[in-house]
Structure formats: C-alpha cells, structure tokens
FIDOFI-75302 format. One record per residue (C-alpha): x, y, z; residue in one letter. Coordinates in steps of 0.25 Angstrom, whole numbers, plus 5000, padded with zeros to 4 digits. Layout:
BEGIN
+------+------+------+---+
|    x |    y |    z | r |
+------+------+------+---+
|    X |    Y |    Z | A |
...
+------+------+------+---+
//
This chain:
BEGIN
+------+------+------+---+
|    x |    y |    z | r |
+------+------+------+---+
| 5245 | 4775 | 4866 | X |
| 5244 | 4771 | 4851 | X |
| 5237 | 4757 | 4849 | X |
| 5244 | 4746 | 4841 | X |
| 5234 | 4750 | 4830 | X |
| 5240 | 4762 | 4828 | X |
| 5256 | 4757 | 4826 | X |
| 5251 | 4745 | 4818 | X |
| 5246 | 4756 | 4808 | X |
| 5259 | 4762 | 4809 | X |
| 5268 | 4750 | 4807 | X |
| 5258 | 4747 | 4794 | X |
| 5261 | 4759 | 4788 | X |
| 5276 | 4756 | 4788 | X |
| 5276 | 4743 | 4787 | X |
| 5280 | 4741 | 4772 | X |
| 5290 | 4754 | 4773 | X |
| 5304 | 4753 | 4776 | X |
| 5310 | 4768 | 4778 | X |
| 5327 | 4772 | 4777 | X |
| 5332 | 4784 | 4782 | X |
| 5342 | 4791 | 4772 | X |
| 5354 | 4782 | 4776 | X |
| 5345 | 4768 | 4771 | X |
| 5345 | 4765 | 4788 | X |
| 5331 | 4759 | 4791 | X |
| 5321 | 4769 | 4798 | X |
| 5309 | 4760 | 4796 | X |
| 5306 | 4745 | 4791 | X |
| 5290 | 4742 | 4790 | X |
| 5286 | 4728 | 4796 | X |
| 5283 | 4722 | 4782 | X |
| 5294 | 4726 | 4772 | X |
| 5305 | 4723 | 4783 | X |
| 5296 | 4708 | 4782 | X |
| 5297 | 4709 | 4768 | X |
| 5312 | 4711 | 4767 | X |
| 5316 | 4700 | 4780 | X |
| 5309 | 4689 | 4771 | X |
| 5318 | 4693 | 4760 | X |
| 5330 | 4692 | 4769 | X |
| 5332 | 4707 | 4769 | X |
| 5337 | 4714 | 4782 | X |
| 5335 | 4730 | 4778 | X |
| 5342 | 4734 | 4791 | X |
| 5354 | 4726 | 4786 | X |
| 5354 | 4731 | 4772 | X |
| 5353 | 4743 | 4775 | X |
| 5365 | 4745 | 4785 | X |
| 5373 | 4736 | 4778 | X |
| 5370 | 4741 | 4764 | X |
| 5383 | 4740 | 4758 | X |
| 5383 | 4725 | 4760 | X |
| 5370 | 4721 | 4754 | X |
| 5367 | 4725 | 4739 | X |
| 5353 | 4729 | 4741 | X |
| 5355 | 4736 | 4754 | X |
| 5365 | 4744 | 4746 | X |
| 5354 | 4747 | 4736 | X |
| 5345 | 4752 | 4744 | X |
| 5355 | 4762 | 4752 | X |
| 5357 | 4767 | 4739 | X |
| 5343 | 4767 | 4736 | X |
| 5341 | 4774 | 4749 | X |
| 5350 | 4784 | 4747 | X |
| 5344 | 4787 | 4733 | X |
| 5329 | 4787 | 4738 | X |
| 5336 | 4796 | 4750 | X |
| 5341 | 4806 | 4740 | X |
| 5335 | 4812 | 4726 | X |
| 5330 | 4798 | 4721 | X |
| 5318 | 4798 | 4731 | X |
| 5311 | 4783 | 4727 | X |
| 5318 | 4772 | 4721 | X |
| 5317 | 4756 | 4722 | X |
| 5322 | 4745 | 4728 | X |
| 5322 | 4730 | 4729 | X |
| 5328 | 4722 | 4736 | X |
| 5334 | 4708 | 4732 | X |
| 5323 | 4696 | 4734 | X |
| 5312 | 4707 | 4735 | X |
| 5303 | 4707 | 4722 | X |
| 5298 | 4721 | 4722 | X |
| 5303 | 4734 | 4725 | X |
| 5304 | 4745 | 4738 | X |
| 5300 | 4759 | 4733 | X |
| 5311 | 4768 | 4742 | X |
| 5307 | 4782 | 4741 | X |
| 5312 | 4795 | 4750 | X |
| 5303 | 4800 | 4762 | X |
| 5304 | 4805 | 4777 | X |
| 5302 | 4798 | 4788 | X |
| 5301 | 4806 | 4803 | X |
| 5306 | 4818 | 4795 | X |
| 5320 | 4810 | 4791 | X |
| 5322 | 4808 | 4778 | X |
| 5320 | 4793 | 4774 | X |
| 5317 | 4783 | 4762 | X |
| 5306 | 4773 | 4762 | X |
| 5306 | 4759 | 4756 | X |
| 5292 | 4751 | 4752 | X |
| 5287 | 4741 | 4743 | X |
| 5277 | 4748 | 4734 | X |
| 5264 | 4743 | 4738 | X |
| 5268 | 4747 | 4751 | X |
| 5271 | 4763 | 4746 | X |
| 5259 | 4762 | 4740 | X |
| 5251 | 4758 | 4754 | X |
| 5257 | 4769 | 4760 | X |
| 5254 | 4779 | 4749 | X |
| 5239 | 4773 | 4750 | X |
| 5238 | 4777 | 4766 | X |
| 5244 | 4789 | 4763 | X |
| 5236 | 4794 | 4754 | X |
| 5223 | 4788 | 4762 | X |
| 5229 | 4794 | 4774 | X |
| 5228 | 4807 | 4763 | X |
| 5213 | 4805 | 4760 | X |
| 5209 | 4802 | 4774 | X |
| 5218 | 4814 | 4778 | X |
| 5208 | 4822 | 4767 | X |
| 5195 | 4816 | 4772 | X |
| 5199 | 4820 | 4787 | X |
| 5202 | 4834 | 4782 | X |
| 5190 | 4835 | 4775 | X |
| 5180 | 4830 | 4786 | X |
| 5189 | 4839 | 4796 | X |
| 5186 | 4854 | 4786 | X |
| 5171 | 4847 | 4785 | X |
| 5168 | 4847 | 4799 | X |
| 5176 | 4861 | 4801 | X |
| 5166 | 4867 | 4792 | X |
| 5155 | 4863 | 4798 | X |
| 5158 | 4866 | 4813 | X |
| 5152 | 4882 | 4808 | X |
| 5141 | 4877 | 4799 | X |
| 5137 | 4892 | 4798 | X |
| 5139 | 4896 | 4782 | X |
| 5135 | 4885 | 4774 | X |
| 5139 | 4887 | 4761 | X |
| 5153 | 4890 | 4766 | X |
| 5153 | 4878 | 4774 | X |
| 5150 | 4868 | 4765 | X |
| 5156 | 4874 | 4754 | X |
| 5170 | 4872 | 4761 | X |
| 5166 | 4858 | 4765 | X |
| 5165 | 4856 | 4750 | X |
| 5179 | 4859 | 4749 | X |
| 5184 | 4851 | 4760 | X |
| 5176 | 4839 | 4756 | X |
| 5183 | 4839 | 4742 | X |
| 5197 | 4840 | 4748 | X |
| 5193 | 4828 | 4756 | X |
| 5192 | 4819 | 4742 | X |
| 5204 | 4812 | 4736 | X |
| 5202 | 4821 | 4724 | X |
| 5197 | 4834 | 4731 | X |
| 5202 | 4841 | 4716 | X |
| 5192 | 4835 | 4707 | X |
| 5182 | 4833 | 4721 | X |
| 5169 | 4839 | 4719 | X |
| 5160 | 4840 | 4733 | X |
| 5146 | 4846 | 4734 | X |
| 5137 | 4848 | 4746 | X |
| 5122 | 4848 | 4744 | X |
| 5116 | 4855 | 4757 | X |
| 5100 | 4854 | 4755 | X |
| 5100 | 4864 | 4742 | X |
| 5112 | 4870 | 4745 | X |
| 5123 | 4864 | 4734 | X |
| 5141 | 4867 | 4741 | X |
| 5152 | 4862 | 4732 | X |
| 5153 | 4859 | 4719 | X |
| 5143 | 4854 | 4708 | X |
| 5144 | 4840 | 4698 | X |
| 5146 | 4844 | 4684 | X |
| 5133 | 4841 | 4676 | X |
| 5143 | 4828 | 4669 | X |
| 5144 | 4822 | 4682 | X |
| 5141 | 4808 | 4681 | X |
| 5140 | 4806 | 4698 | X |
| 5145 | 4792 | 4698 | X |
| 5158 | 4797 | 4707 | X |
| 5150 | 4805 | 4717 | X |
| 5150 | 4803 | 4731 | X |
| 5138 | 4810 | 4738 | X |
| 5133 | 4810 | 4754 | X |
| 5121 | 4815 | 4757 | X |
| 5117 | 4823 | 4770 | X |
| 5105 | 4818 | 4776 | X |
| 5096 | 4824 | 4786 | X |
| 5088 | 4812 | 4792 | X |
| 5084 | 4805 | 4779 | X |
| 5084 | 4818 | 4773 | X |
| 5095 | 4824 | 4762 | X |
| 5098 | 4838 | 4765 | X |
| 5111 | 4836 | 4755 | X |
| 5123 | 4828 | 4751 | X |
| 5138 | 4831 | 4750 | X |
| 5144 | 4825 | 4736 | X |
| 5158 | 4824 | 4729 | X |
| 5163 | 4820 | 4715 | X |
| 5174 | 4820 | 4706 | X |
| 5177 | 4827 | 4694 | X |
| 5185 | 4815 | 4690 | X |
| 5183 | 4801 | 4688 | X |
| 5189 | 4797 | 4703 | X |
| 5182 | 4788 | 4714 | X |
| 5179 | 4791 | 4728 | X |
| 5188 | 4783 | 4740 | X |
| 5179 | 4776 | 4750 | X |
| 5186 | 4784 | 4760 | X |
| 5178 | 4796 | 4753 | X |
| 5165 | 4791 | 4755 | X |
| 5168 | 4790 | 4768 | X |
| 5171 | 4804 | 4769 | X |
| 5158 | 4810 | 4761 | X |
| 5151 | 4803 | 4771 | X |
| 5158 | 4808 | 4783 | X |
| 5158 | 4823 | 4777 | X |
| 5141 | 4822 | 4773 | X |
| 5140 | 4815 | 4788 | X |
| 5147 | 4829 | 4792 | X |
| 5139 | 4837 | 4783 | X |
| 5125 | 4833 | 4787 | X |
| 5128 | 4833 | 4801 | X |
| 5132 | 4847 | 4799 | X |
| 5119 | 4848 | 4790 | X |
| 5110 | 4845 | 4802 | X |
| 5119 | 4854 | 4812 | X |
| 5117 | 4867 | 4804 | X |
| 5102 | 4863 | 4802 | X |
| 5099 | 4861 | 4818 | X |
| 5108 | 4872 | 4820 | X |
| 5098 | 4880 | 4811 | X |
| 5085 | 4874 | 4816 | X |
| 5089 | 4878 | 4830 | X |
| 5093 | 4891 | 4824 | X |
| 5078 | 4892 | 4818 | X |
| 5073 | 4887 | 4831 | X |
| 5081 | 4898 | 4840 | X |
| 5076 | 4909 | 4831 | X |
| 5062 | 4906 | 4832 | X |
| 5063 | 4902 | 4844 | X |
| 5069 | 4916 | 4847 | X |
| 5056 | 4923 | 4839 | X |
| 5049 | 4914 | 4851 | X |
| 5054 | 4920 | 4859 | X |
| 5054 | 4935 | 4855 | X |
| 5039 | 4932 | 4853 | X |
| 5037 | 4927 | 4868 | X |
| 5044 | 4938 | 4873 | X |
| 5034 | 4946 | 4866 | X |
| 5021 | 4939 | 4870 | X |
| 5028 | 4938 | 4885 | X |
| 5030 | 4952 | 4884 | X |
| 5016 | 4955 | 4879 | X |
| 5011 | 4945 | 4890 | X |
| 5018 | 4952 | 4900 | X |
| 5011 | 4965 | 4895 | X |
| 4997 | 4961 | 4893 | X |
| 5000 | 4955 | 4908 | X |
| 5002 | 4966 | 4913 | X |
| 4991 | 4974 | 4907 | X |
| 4982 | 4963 | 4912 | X |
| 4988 | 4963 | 4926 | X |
| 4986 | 4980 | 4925 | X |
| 4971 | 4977 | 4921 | X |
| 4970 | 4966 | 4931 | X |
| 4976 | 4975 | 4941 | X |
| 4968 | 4988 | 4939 | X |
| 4955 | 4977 | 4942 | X |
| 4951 | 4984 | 4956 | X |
| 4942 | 4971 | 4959 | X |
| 4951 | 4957 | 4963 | X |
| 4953 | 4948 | 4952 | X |
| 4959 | 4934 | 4953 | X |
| 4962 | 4924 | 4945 | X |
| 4960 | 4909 | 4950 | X |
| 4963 | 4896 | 4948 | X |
| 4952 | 4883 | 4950 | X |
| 4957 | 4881 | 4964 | X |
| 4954 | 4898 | 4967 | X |
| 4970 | 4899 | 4967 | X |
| 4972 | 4914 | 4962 | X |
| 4981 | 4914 | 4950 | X |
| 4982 | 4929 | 4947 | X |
| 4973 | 4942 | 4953 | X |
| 4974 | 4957 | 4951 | X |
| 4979 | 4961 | 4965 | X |
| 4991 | 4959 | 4971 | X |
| 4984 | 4958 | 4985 | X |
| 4978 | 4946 | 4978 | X |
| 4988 | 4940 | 4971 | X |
| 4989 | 4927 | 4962 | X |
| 4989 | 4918 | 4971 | X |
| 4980 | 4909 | 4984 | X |
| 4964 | 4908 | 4983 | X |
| 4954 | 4917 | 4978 | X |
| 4944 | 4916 | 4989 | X |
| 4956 | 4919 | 4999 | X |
| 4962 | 4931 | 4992 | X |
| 4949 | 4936 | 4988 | X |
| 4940 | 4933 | 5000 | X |
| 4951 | 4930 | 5010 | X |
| 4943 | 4914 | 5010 | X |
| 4946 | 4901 | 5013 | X |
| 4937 | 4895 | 5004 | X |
| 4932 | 4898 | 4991 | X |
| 4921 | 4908 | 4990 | X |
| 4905 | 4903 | 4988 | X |
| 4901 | 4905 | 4978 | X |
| 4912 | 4905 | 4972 | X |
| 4913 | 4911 | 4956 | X |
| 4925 | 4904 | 4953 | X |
| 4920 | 4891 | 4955 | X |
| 4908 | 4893 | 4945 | X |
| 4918 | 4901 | 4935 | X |
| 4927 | 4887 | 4935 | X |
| 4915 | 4879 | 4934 | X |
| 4907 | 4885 | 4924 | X |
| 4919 | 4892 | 4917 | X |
| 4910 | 4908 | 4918 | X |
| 4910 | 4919 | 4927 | X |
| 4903 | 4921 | 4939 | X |
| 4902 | 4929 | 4952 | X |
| 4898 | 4931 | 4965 | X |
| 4896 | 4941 | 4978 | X |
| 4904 | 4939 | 4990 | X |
| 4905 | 4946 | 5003 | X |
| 4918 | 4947 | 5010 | X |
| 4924 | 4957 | 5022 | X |
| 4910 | 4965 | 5020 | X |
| 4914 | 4966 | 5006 | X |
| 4907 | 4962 | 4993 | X |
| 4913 | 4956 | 4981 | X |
| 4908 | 4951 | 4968 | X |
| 4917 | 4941 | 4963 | X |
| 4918 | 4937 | 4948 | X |
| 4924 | 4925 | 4944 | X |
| 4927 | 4924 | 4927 | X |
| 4933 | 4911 | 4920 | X |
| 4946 | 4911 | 4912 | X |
| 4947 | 4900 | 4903 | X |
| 4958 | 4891 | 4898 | X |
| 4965 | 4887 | 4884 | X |
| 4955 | 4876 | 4886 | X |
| 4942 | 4884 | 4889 | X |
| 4942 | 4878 | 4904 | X |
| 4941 | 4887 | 4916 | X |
| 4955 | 4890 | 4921 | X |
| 4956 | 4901 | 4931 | X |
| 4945 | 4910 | 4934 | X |
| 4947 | 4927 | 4935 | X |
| 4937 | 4932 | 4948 | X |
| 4934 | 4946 | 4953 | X |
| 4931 | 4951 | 4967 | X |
| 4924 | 4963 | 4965 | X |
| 4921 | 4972 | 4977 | X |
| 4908 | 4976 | 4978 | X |
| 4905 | 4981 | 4991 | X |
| 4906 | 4996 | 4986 | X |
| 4895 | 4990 | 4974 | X |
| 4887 | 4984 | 4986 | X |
| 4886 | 4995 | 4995 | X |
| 4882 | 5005 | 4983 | X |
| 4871 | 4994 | 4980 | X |
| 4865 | 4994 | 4995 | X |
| 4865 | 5009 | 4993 | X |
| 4859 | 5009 | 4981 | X |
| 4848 | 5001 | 4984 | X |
| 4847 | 5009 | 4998 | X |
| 4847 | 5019 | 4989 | X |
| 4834 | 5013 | 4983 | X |
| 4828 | 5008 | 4994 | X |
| 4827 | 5021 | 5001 | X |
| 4821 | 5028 | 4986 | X |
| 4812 | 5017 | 4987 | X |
| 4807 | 5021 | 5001 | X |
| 4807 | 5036 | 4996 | X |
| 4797 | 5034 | 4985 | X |
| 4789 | 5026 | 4994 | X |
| 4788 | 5037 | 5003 | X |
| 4785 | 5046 | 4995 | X |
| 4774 | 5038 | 4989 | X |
| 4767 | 5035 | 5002 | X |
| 4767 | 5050 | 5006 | X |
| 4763 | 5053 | 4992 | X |
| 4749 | 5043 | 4995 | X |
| 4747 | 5048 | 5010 | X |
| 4747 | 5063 | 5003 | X |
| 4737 | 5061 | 4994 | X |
| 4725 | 5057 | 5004 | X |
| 4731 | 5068 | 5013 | X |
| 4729 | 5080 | 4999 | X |
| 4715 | 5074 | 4999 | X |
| 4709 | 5075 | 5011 | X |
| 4717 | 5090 | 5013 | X |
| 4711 | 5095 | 4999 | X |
| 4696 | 5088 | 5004 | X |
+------+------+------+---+
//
C-alpha cells in the first residue's frame, strides 16, 4: 500500500489545475486554486452549472467550448481576480478535456515535465551504459557505443560532444583545436590513486551543464571504472590461467619424465641380485629392491630376521660420520658382507642411508678352497724339497 508521501506528491501536482470535461462539468479542482477562488467568493461548481445565470460563468462555458474546439488556448479572468487563467485543450484518462491554471502554475508543470524528461534521459542513459558492459568482450565497440548513449543522455545530445580516454586508447569525438575548455565536464577513472583515463563532454555551443548532469558523469565514470577493473581482473586471471596451464603442461612432462626415470631406476634397482634397502635414522626401510623385502618394518628384521639392531652395525657410523662403511656378518651358516652408503640432503645432512647385503658364502667357500688349495702346494714343495736333501747323501755314498 502507497505511503501518504506518495499522494501528497500526487495532490501537489494538481493542486493549481482545475480540469473541464467538454461540456464545462468540473472533472478536477486542485486544492489551491479552488483556495484561491473561495476567497474571492467564487463557487466554480455553481458557475459552471448555472452558467446562464452568472456572467462570468457564461464566459467561461463559451470559453470552454471554444478551447474544446478549433481554438485550442485562450484566456480568462474572472471578475475580482487580477491575473489571468490560461485554458488550453488536453486529455485527461483518454477523455477529451480542457485545463485551466494560472501561469506560474503551467509553467511549474512544464518545469517537472521537462525534469521528469531529462531524468527520463539520464535513466536511459545509465540503463544502455550498464547493457554494454555486462559483455565487455570488444572494447572498441563497446565503448564506442557508450559514447553514443552518453551524448543522448545530455540536454543537448545534437551539439554534445563525449570522448573516453581508456589508457592510450582515445573512443568518441575529439575538441577542435579552438576549443577554449571552459564549458568542459570531465571525470576521471581511477585505479587506486592511479588514472588509467577519464570520460569527458562539451558543447559546440556556448550552453551550460545542469547540475543534474554532473551527477550523471559521475555516476557513468563510477560505472566505467568499475567495468575498467572488471575487464582487467578478468584479464589477469586469464593470464594466470594460461600460465598456470603451461604449469601445468610442463608438470605433467617432468611427472611423466619422473615416472620413466622411476622406472628405469626401479628396472636397475631390481636387476641388483644382492639386497638393497633404503632406511631411515630409526633402521625403518623406506624402499628396497625385492618385493620379498619390501618398503616397509626394520632392516635388521627383514634382513637378519633380529630383534635388535645388528653389532657392529654400518648404519650407525654411516649416520654419524655421514661415509660409507661395512662389515661381515654370519647368519643361518651363511656369510654376508653388508655395505652401508650415505645419502645426503638439500641441507648436506645425512638423511637415509642405502645398504647392501651381499652374499658371500659362495666368495668364502672358494676362499677356504683356495688357500687349501695353497696349503696343500706348500706341503708338496716341502716334500719334494726334503726328499730332494735325503737323496743327495744317499747319490754320495752309492757313487763312493
């Protein structure tokens, strides 16, 4: 429901008209001229249905009926009033009508109406503006045509001149080299403190600016610049998603490139006959080169099938003293050489250390064999030599 605002506006605006159908009967009386008149002793209902009887109410039916047909504006005054009423032809609900007001009063009303014109413009204009740029994809076009809506938007869009500056990018007309600025209207567009442009109108005659139209530039350069800033994060995240894109593309590469140097390491790793492990600080295996094996529980325990860590252990000095090392251990009648190497950090610190348990009980057995092998030469030459010394008494003695 409609506030009291809202008909006090309305009984304003006929307040100082009084409107006659074509008959001279009273459609409408506004609150003041009906004032007006009472104070003067004039009762329009009266004069107007009793015409014939009052010499000014007869006047003004005729009046009426003249205004009503070809005449459409005449005058009248009535007796004691010292100005004029302008009666002129119009409609009314889509009757037919005539209207009669003071002057200053037709004048009032031609003033709201040709506000309520400009506004009407202004409304137009920042509607067009804000259409354009919802699709801010061709700027040139874009704001070309808001050049064109913005001049329509002025009280004299004929001899309006607009142009939009857009960081070096010039839309819209250009001042003529006489141009002396003074009636300029200019608004800039601001990023930050910064100014990326400014949108500007003139006449090509000497006319002034409404305040109303200030107003507007303002509203059209805040529309502007917010579109500005739109189109420019629009195009940084575009940038952004296109590199970010070629990121990825290249990731993808060195992941695939990863994955295949993984897998030529894990084919190396694997064709390793001896046991390699990788472990952490606490002897946790992190990776190793048989399934069997696998990456994960204690080194000693998958290795060694212990409970404890090994002694000797060449982990431990390869954490502590960050270089390689080894020892020989015997374990279900088997030998095994275990070699333990460090493997550093970004920070040059000793992060995991890489061991392999070589079996060598093949390697043993050969040695014991060999050095069988010499022992039982040795004996050989010996025995040879000693049977060499008890022949040579033996040749003497015979040869004697």
């Amino acid at each position: 429901m409609k506030n009291q605002t809202s008909f006090k506006l309305i009984s304003d605006l006929f307040s100082g008209i009084i409107i006659f159908n074509e008959k001279g009967g009273v459609v409408l009386a506004g609150e003041s001229v009906v004032k007006v008149l009472s104070e003067k002793g004039i009762d329009l209902q009266e004069m107007t249905q009793n015409g014939e009887k009052s010499p000014d109410g007869l006047k003004l039916l005729e009046t009426i009926k003249a205004v009503s047909g070809d005449q459409y504006i005449d005058k009248f005054r009535f007796r004691g009033l010292d100005r004029d009423f302008i009666l002129f032809r119009s409609q009314f609900s889509g009757i037919e009508s005539v209207i009669m007001a003071f002057q200053q009063e037709i004048d009032r009303l031609s003033r709201i109406q040709s506000d309520l014109t400009e506004r009407g413009k202004e409304l137009e204009c920042l509607y067009n503006i804000s259409h354009e740029l919802e699709n801010f994809d061709d700027l040139e076009a874009r704001l070309t045509n808001c050049v064109n809506h913005v001049r329509q938007g002025f009280q004299f869009p004929d001899i309006a001149r607009v142009k939009i500056r857009y960081k070096k990018r010039v839309f819209g007309d250009i001042p003529e080299k006489n141009f002396s600025g003074d009636l300029l209207l200019t608004e800039p567009f601001l990023r930050g403190t910064k100014r990326i442009g400014e949108i500007s109108v003139w006449y090509t005659q000497s006319k002034e600016f409404l305040v109303e139209e200030n107003h507007l530039m303002k509203e059209i350069a805040g529309k502007l610049t917010r579109a500005f800033e739109k189109r420019q994060k629009s195009q940084d995240l575009d940038r952004r998603r296109q590199a970010l894109i070629k990121k990825n593309l290249k990731l993808q590469e060195l992941t695939e490139e990863c994955r295949e140097k993984r897998e030529q390491l894990q084919a190396f790793f694997s064709a390793i006959t001896d046991n390699i492990v990788v472990i952490d600080d606490s002897f946790n295996i992190i990776m190793s080169n048989n399934e069997k094996i696998g990456s994960s529980g204690k080194c000693y325990a998958k290795l060694f099938k212990g409970k404890d860590v090994c002694d000797n252990c060449p982990a431990i000095k390869t954490f502590t003293k960050a270089e390689p090392s080894f020892m020989e251990k015997t374990h279900d009648e088997k030998n095994f050489r275990l070699f333990a190497y460090p493997i550093f950090d970004k920070d040059n610190q000793v992060s995991s250390v890489l061991e392999v348990c070589r079996d060598i009980t093949q390697q043993k057995m050969m040695e014991a064999q060999l050095l069988q092998s010499y022992k039982l030469a040795s004996l050989g030459k010996l025995v040879t030599g000693v049977a060499h010394e008890i022949n040579n008494p033996n040749t003497f003695i015979l040869g004697i």
